[in-house]
C-alpha positions as CSV (number, residue, x, y, z in Angstrom):
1,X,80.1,-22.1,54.4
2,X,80.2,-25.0,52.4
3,X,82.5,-25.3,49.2
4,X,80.0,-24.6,46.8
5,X,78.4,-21.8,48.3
6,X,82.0,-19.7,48.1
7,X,82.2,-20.8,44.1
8,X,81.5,-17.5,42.3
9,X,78.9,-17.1,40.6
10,X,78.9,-17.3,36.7
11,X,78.7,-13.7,35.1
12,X,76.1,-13.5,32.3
13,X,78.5,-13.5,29.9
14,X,79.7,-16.6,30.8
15,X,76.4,-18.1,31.2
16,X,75.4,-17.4,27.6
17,X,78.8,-18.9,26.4
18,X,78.2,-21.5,27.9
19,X,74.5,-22.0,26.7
20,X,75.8,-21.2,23.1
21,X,78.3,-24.0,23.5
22,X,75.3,-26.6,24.5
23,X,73.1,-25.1,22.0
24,X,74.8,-23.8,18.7
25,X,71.8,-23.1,16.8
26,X,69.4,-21.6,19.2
27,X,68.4,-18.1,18.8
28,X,69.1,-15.0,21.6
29,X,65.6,-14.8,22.0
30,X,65.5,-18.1,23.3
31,X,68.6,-18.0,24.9
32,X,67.5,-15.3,27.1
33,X,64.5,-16.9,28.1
34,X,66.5,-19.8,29.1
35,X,69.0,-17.7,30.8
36,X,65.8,-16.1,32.7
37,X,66.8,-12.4,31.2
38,X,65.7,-10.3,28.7
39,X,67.5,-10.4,25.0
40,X,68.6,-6.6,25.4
41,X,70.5,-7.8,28.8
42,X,71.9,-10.8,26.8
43,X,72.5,-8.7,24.0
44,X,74.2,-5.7,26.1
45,X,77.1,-8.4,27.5
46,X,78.4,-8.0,24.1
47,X,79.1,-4.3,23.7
48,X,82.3,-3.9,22.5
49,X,82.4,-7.3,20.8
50,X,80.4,-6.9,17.9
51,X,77.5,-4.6,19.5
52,X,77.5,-1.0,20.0
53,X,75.1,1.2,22.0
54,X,73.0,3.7,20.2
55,X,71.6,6.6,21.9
56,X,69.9,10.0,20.5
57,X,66.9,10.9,18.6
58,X,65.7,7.6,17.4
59,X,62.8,9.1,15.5
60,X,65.7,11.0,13.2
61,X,67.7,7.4,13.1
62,X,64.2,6.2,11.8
63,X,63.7,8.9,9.1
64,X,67.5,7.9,8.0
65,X,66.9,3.9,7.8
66,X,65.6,4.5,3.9
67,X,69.4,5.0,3.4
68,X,70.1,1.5,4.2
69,X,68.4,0.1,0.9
70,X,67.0,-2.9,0.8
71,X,67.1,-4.1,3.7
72,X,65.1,-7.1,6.2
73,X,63.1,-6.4,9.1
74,X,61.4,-8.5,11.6
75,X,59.0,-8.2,14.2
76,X,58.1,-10.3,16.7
77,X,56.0,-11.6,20.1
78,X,56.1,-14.7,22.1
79,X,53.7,-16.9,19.2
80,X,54.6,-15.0,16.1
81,X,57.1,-13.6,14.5
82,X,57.4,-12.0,10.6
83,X,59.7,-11.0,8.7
84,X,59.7,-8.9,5.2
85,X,62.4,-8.1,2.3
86,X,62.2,-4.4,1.5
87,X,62.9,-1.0,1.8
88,X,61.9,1.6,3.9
89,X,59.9,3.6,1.4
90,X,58.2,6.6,3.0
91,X,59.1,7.0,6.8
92,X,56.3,9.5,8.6
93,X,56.8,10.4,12.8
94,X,54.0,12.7,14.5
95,X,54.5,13.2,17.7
96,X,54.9,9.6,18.9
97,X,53.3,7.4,16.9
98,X,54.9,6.5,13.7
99,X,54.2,4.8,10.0
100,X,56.5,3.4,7.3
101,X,54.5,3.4,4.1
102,X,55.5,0.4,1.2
103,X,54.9,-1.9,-1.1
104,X,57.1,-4.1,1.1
105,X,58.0,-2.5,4.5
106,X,54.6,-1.4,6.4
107,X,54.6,-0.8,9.8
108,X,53.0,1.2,12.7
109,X,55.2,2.2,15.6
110,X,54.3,3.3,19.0
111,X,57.4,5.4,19.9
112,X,56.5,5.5,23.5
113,X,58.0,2.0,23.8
114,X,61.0,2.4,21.9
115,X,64.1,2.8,24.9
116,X,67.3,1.6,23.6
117,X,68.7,0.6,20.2
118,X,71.9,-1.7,19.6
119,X,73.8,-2.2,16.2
120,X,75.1,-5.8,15.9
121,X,77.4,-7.5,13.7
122,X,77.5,-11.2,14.2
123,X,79.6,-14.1,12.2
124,X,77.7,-17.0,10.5
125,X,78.3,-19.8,8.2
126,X,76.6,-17.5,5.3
127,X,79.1,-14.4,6.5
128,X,78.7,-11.5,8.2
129,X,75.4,-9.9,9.7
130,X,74.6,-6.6,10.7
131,X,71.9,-5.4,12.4
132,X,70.2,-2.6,14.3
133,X,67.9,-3.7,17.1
134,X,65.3,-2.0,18.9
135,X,63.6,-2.5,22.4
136,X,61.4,-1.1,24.8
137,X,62.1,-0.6,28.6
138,X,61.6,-4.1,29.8
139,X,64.2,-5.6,27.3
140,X,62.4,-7.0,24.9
141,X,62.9,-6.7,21.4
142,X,60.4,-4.2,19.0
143,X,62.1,-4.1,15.8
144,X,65.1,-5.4,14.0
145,X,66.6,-4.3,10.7
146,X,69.0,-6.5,8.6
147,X,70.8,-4.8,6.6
148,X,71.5,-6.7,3.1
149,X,73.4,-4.9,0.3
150,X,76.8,-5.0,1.3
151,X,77.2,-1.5,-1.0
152,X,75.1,0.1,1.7
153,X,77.9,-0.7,4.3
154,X,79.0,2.8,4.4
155,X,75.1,4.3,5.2
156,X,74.9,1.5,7.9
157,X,78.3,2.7,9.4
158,X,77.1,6.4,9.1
159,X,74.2,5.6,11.4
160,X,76.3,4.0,13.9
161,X,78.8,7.0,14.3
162,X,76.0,9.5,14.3
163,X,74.2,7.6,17.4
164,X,76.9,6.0,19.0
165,X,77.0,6.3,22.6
166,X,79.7,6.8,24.7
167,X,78.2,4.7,27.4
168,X,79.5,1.3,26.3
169,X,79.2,-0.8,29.7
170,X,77.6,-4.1,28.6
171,X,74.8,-4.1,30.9
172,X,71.0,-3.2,30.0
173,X,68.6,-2.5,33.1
174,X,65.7,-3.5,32.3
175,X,62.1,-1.8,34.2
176,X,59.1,-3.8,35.6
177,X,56.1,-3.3,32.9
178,X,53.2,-1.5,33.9
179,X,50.7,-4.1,35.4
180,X,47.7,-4.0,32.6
181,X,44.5,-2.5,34.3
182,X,42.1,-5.6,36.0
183,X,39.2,-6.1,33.4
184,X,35.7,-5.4,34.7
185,X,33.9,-9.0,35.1
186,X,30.8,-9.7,32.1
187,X,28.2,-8.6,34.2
188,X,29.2,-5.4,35.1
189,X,29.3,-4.3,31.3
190,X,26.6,-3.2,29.4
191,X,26.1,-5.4,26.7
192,X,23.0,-4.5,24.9
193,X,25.0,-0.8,24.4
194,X,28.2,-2.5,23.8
195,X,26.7,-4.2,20.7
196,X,24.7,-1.1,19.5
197,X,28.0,0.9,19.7
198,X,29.7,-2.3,17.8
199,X,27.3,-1.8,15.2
200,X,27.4,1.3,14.8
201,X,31.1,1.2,14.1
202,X,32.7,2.7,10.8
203,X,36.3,2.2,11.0
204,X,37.8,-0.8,12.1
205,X,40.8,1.8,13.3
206,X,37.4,2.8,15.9
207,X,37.8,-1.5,17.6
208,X,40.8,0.3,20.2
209,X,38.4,3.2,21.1
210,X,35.1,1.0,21.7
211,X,36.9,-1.1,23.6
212,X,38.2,1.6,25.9
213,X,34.8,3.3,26.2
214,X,33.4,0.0,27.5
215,X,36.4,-0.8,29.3
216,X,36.6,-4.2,28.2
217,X,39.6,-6.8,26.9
218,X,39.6,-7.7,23.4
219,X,38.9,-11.4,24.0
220,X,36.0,-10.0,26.6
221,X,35.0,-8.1,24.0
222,X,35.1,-11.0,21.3
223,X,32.8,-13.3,24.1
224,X,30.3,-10.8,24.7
225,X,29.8,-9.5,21.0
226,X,27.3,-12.4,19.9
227,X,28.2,-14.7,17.2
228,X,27.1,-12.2,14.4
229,X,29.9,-10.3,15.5
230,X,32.7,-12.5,17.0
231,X,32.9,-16.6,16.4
232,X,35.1,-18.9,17.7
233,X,37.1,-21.4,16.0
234,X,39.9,-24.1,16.4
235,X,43.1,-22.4,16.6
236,X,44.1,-25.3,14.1
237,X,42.7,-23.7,11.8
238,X,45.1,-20.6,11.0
239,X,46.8,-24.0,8.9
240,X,43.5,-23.9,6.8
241,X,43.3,-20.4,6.7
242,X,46.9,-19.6,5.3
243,X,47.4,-23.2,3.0
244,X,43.9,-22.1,1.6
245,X,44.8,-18.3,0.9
246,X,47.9,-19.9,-1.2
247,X,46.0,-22.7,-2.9
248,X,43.4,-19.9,-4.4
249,X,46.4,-17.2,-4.8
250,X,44.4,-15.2,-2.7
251,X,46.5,-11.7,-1.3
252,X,45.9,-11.1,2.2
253,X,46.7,-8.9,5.1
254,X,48.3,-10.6,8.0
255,X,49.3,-8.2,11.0
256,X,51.8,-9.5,13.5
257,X,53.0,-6.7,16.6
258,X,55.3,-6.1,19.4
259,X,54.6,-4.0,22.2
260,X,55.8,-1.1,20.2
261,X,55.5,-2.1,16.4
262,X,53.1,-3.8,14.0
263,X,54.1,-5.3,11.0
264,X,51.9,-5.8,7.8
265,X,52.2,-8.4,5.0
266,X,49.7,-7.6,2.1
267,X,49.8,-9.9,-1.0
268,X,49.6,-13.5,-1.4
269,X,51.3,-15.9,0.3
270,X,52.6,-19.3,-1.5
271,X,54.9,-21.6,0.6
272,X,53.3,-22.6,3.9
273,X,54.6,-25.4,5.8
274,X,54.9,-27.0,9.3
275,X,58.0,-27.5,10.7
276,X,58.2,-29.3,13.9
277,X,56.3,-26.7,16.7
278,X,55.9,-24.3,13.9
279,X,53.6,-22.8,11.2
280,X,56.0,-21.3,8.6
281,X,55.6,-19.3,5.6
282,X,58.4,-19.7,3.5
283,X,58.4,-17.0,0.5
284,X,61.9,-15.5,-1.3
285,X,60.6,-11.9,0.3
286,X,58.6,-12.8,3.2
287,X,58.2,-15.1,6.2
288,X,56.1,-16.2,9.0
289,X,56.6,-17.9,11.8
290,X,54.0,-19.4,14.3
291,X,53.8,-21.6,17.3
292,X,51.0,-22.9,17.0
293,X,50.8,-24.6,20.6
294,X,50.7,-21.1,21.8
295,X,47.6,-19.7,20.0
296,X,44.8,-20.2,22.9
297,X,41.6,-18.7,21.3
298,X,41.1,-17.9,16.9
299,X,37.8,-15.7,16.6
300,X,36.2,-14.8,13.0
301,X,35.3,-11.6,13.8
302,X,33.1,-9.0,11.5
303,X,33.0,-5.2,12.0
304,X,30.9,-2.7,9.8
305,X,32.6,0.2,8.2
306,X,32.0,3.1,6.0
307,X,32.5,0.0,3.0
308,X,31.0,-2.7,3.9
309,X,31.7,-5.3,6.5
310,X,35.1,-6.7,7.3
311,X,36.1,-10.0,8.2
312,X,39.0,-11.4,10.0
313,X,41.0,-14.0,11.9
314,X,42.0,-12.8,14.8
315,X,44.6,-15.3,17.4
316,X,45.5,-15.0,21.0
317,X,47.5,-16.4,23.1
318,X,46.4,-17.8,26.8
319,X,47.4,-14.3,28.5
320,X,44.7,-12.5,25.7
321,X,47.8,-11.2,24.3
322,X,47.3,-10.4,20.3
323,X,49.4,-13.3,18.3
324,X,48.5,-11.7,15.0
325,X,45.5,-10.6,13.0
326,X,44.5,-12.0,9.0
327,X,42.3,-9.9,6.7
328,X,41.5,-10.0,3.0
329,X,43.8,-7.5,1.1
330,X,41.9,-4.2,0.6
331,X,42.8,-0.8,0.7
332,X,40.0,2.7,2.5
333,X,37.2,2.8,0.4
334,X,37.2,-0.8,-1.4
335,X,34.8,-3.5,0.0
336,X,35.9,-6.8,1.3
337,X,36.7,-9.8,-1.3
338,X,34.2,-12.3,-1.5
339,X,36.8,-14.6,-1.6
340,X,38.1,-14.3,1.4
341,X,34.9,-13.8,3.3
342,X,33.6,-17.3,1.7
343,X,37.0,-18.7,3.2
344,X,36.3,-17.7,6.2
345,X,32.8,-19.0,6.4
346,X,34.2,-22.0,6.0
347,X,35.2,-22.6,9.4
348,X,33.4,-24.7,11.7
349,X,32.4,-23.4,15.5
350,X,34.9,-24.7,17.9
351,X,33.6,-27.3,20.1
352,X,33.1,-25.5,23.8
């Protein structure tokens, strides 16, 4: 055995002391990914220094989080990531799916996916941070919430004693994901009834079930529509999209998920900039983030409803993955701005 094969081998811990040492600045997100683990494992190494364990009934810690005030969430996947100033306004569960109603916080969550929840308190040049972070069985994170009035300390620490669990061993397990079902190839799917049953839609909330019923992919879906229904355009262009929404003050909806939450921004959107790999929006209350070398396909995409058609700019990433989705602001029962549908017909066909 040679000398370097008896060495031991670095724990975790170490490794990611190490990698913070090299690289000060870089996020546990990207950390882990470096590391080649998931951010729960790299966040788990720390419980007992600075992270706790939560276990219980997260839907109840979820009805309690309108305690915490003002507060900032993000969500995030592997191109986007958004994050709002807000409260948690009107928190609804059924069963498990859930909704948090607001001017400012709006989300949909998939409970299903929710599987373990960590507070966090770490130390930065602008103070103290605390946290609780949510993920789903494979590690990866689904929600976080910031919490930032330091007068709501005491409904944070509440939270933390009521859920705290008395397993505290800083490991997380993660589970392999469920392999996503093989699509059926183009020719095997009726497209003449797919488009009738496209058309015929009146809810965009009815997109998931047509696409189940057909047993198609979104992208597959997109491709096979017919360029009344689906176009495709230079990813480059969400930068046209967005810097053109702020020029004409034009509120929008811009949608940005995880495997078990969606996030929603609704209202204008003022200071967008690139910064190095990423598209940013840069507003006091709300912020997006996108690598744009990561979007693979950008569709403008029209679906009739009950009000009229709707337009939107929907992103992918080369996996078909969902980076995030853009639609003019508008509420059940209103029809579409004009504004943004002009916008929108702006954009060019992307060359094949």
């Amino acid at each position: 055995m040679t000398a370097a094969a008896s060495e031991p081998i670095p724990s975790l811990q170490q490794r990611w002391a190490d990698y913070r040492r090299e690289h000060p600045r870089a996020w546990p997100r990207d950390a882990a990914a470096a590391l080649g683990v998931s951010e729960a494992e790299l966040l788990a190494t720390r419980c007992g220094d600075g992270v706790t364990r939560l276990e219980g009934d997260m839907t109840v810690l979820l009805l309690r989080l309108p305690s915490l005030g003002d507060v900032k969430t993000i969500t995030r996947n592997e191109t986007a990531v958004i994050e709002r100033r807000g409260r948690f306004e009107r928190v609804e569960i059924s069963g498990r799916m859930g909704q948090v109603v607001g001017e400012e916080i709006d989300l949909r969550l998939f409970l299903d996916h929710w599987a373990a929840c960590f507070a966090v308190r770490d130390e930065s040049p602008r103070g103290v941070r605390r946290s609780l972070q949510f993920f789903d069985r494979q590690g990866d994170s689904i929600h976080k919430v910031y919490l930032e009035e330091d007068d709501r300390l005491p409904a944070y620490e509440a939270l933390i004693k009521a859920y705290q669990s008395a397993d505290q061993e800083p490991v997380f397990r993660p589970q392999g994901a469920t392999p996503s079902a093989t699509p059926k190839p183009d020719d095997a799917i009726d497209v003449v009834a797919f488009r009738d049953a496209w058309d015929g839609l009146t809810d965009v909330h009815g997109f998931h079930g047509l696409l189940r019923s057909f047993g198609v992919t979104r992208t597959q879906a997109l491709r096979l529509a017919g360029a009344e229904r689906a176009r495709r355009v230079p990813p480059s262009y969400l930068t046209h999209v967005l810097g053109s929404a702020a020029e004409r003050a034009l509120p929008i909806m811009i949608f940005v998920g995880s495997r078990g939450a969606i996030q929603i921004h609704t209202g204008p959107v003022h200071r967008v900039e690139p910064l190095g790999a990423w598209l940013n929006v840069l507003d006091p209350r709300f912020n997006l983030h996108v690598r744009t070398e990561r979007i693979a396909e950008a569709w403008i995409v029209r679906k009739p409803t009950e009000d009229g058609p709707v337009t939107s700019l929907e992103l992918f990433d080369a996996a078909g993955e969902t980076v995030a989705f853009l639609f003019g602001k508008r509420k059940p029962g209103q029809t579409e701005s004009a504004l943004w549908r002009d916008l929108l017909s702006e954009l060019p066909e992307a060359s094949p």
